[in-house]
Steps between C-alpha positions, in 0.01 A plus 500: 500500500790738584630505130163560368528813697868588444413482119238736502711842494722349269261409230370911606811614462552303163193642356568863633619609191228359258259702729705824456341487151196586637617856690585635133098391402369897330787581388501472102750371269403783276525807753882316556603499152383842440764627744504778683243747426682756714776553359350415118325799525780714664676430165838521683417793676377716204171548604411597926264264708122656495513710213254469173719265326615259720122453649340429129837281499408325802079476381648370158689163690228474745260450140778289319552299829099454520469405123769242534358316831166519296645343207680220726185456661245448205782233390506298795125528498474359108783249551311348818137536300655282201653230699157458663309479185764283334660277780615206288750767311726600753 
């Protein structure tokens, strides 16, 4: 009975880091690959933080961002409708 026991926070500490993958759950692939939209529109300092241009900069990546997650989205959703209508061709 006392292994049983001893094994326990081993096999928890084993699967620690396969549950770490569910901390990072709302952040999107996309908003990561877009980079930092920060410093994007700063365009290396040409243009200052709060002024016309870098707010319609920051409103055009939130739209781009927002049109890509849509698009990844309506994929998943057709991908997952097909394989249930046609489950003997996957």
């Amino acid at each position: 009975m006392r292994s049983i026991s001893a094994r326990a926070p081993l096999a928890l500490l084993l699967a620690l880091p396969l549950l770490a993958g569910c901390l990072e759950r709302g952040r999107s692939p996309i908003a990561e690959s877009m980079g930092d939209d920060d410093q994007y529109c700063q365009a290396g300092g040409k243009v200052a933080v709060g002024s016309p241009d870098y707010v319609a900069c920051r409103k055009d990546r939130d739209v781009q961002r927002q049109n890509a997650e849509a698009r990844t989205d309506r994929r998943q959703r057709d991908l997952g409708e097909y394989m249930m209508n046609n489950p003997d061709r996957h």
